[in-house]
OpenMM code with the backbone's topology and positions (N, CA, C; nanometers):
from openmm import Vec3, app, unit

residues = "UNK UNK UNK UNK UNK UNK UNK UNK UNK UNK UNK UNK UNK UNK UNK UNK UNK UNK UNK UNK UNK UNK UNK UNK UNK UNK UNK UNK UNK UNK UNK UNK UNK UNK UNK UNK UNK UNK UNK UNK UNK UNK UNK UNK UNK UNK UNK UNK UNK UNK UNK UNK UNK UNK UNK UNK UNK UNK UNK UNK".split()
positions = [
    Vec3(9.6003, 13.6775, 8.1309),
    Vec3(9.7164, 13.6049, 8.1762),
    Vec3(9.6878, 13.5350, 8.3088),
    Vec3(9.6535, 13.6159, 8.4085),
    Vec3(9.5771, 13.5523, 8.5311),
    Vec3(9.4401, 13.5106, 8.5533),
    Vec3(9.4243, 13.3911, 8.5816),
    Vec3(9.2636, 13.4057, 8.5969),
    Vec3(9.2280, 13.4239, 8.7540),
    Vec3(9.1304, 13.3650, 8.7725),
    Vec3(9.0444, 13.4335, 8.9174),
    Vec3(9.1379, 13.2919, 9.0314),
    Vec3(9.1327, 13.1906, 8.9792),
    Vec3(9.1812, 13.0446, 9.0264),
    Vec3(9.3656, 13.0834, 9.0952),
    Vec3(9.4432, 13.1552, 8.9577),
    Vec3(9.5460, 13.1971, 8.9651),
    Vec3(9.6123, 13.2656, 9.1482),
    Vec3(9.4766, 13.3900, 9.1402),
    Vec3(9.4917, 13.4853, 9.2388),
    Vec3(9.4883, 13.3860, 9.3514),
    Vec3(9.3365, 13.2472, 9.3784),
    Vec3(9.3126, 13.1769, 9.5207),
    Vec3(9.4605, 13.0928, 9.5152),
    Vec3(9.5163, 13.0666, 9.4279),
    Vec3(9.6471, 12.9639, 9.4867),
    Vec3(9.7858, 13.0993, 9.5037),
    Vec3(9.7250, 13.2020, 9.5094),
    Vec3(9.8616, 13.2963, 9.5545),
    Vec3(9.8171, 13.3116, 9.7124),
    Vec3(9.6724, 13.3645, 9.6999),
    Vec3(9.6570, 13.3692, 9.8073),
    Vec3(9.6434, 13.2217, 9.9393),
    Vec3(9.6121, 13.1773, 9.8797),
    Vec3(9.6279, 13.0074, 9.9773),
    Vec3(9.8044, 13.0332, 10.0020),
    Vec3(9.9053, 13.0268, 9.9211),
    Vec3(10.0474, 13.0378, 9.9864),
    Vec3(10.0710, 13.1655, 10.0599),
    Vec3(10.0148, 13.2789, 10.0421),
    Vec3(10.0567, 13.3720, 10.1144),
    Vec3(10.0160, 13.3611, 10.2789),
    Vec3(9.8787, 13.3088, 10.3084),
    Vec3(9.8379, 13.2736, 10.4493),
    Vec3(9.8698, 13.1524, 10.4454),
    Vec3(9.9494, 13.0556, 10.4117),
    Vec3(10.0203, 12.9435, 10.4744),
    Vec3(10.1523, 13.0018, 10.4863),
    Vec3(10.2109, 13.1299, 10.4497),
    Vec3(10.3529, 13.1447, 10.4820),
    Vec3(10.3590, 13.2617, 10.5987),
    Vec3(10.1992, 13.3577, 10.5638),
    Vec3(10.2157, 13.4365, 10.7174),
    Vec3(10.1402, 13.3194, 10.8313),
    Vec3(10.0573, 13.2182, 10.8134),
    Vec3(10.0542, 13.1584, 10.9455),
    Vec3(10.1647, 13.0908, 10.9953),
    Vec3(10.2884, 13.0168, 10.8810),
    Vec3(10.3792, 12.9812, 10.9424),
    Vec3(10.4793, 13.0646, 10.9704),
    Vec3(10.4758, 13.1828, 10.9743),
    Vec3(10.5729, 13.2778, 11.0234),
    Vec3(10.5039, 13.3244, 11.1608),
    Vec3(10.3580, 13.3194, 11.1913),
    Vec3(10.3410, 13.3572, 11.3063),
    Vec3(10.3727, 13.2429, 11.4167),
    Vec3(10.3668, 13.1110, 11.3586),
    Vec3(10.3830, 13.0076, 11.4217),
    Vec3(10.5732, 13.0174, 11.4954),
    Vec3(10.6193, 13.0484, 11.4020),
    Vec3(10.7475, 13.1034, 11.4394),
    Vec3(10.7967, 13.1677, 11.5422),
    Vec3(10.7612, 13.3029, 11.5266),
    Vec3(10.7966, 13.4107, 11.5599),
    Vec3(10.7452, 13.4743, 11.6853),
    Vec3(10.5289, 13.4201, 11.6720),
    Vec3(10.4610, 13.5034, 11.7802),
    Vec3(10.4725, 13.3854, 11.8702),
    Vec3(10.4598, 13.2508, 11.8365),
    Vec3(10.3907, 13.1553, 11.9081),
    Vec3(10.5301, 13.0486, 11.9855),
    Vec3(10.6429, 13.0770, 11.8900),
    Vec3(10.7469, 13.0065, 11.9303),
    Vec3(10.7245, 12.8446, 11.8888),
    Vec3(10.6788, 12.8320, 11.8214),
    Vec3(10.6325, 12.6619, 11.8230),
    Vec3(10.6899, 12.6156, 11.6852),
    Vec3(10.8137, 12.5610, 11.6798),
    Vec3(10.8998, 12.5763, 11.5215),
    Vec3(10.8458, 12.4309, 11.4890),
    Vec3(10.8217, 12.3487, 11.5438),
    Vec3(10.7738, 12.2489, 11.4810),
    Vec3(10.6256, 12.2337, 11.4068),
    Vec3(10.5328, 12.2966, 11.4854),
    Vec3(10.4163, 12.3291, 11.3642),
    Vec3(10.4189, 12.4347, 11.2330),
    Vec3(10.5508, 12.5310, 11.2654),
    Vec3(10.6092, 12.6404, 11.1853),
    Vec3(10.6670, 12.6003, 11.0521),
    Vec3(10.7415, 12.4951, 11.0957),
    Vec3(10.7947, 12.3795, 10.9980),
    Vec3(10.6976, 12.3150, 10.9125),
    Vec3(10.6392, 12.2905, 10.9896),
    Vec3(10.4766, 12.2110, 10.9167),
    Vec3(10.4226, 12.2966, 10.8149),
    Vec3(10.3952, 12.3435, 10.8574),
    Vec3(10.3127, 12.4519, 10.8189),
    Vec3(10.3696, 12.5396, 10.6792),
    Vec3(10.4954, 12.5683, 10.6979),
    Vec3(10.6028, 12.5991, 10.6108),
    Vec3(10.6125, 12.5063, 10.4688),
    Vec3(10.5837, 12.3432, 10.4947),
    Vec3(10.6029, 12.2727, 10.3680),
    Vec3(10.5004, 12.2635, 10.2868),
    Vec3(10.3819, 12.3054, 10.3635),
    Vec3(10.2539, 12.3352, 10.2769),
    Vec3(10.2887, 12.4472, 10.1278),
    Vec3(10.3809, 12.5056, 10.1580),
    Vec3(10.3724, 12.6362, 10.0161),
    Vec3(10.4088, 12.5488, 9.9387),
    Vec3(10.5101, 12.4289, 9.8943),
    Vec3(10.6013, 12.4387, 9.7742),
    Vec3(10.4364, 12.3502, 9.7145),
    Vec3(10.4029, 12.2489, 9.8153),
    Vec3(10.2776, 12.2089, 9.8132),
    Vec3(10.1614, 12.1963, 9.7151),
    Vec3(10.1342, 12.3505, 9.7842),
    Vec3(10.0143, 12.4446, 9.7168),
    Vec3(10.0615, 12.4525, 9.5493),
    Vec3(10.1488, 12.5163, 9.5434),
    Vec3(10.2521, 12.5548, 9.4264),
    Vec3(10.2377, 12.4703, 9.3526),
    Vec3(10.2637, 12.3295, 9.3503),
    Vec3(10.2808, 12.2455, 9.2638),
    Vec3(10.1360, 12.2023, 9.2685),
    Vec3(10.0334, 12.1453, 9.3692),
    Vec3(9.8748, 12.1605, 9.2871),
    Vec3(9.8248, 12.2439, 9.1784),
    Vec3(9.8559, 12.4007, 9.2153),
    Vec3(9.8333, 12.5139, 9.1278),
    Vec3(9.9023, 12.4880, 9.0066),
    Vec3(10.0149, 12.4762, 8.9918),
    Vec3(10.0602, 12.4525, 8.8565),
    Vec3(9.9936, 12.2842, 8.7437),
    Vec3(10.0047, 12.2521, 8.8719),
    Vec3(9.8879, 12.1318, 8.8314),
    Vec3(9.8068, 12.0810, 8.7146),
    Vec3(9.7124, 12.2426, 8.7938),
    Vec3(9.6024, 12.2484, 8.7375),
    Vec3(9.6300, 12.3596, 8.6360),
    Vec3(9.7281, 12.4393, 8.6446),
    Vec3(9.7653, 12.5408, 8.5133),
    Vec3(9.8164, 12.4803, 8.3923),
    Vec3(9.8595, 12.3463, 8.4267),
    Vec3(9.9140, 12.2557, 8.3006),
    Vec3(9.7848, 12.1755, 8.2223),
    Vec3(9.6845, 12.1228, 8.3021),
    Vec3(9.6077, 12.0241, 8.3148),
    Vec3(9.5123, 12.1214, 8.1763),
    Vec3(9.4464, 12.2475, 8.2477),
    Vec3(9.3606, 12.3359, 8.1892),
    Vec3(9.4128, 12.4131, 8.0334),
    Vec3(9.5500, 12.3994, 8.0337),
    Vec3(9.6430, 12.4367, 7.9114),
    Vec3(9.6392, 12.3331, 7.8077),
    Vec3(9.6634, 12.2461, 7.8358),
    Vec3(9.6850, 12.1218, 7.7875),
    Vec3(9.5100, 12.0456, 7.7493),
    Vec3(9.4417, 12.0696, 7.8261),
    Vec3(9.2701, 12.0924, 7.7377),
    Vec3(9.1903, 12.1697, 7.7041),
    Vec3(9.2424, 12.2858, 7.6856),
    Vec3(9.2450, 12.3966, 7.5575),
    Vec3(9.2429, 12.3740, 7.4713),
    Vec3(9.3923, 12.2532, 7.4177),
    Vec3(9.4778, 12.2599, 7.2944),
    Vec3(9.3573, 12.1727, 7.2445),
    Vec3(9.3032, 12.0777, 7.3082),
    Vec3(9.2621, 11.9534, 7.2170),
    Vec3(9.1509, 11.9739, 7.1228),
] * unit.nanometer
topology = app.Topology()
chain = topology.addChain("A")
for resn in residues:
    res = topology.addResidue(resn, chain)
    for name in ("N", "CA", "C"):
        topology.addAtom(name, app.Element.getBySymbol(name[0]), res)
């Protein structure tokens, strides 16, 4: 169900959402926090991307 690709685009959003929470929280700096923050939906939609792309040339 998961492949190895699956796990690097969980993990790519998980350290873009704890660096933009440290950007937040430790560093006080909400505008790179912000930044930094719009990278997940981002990531997300490359990853699915390529989960459609690789599905879809399977079938053929």
């Amino acid at each position: 169900m998961f492949r190895k690709s699956d796990f690097f685009i969980i993990l790519a959003v998980m350290i873009s959402f704890f660096i933009s929470a440290y950007l937040w929280f430790v560093v006080q700096d909400r505008e790179q926090a912000i930044f930094t923050a719009i990278w997940i939906p981002s990531i997300f939609c490359f990853g699915i991307y390529f989960k459609l792309a690789a599905l879809l040339g399977r079938n053929r």
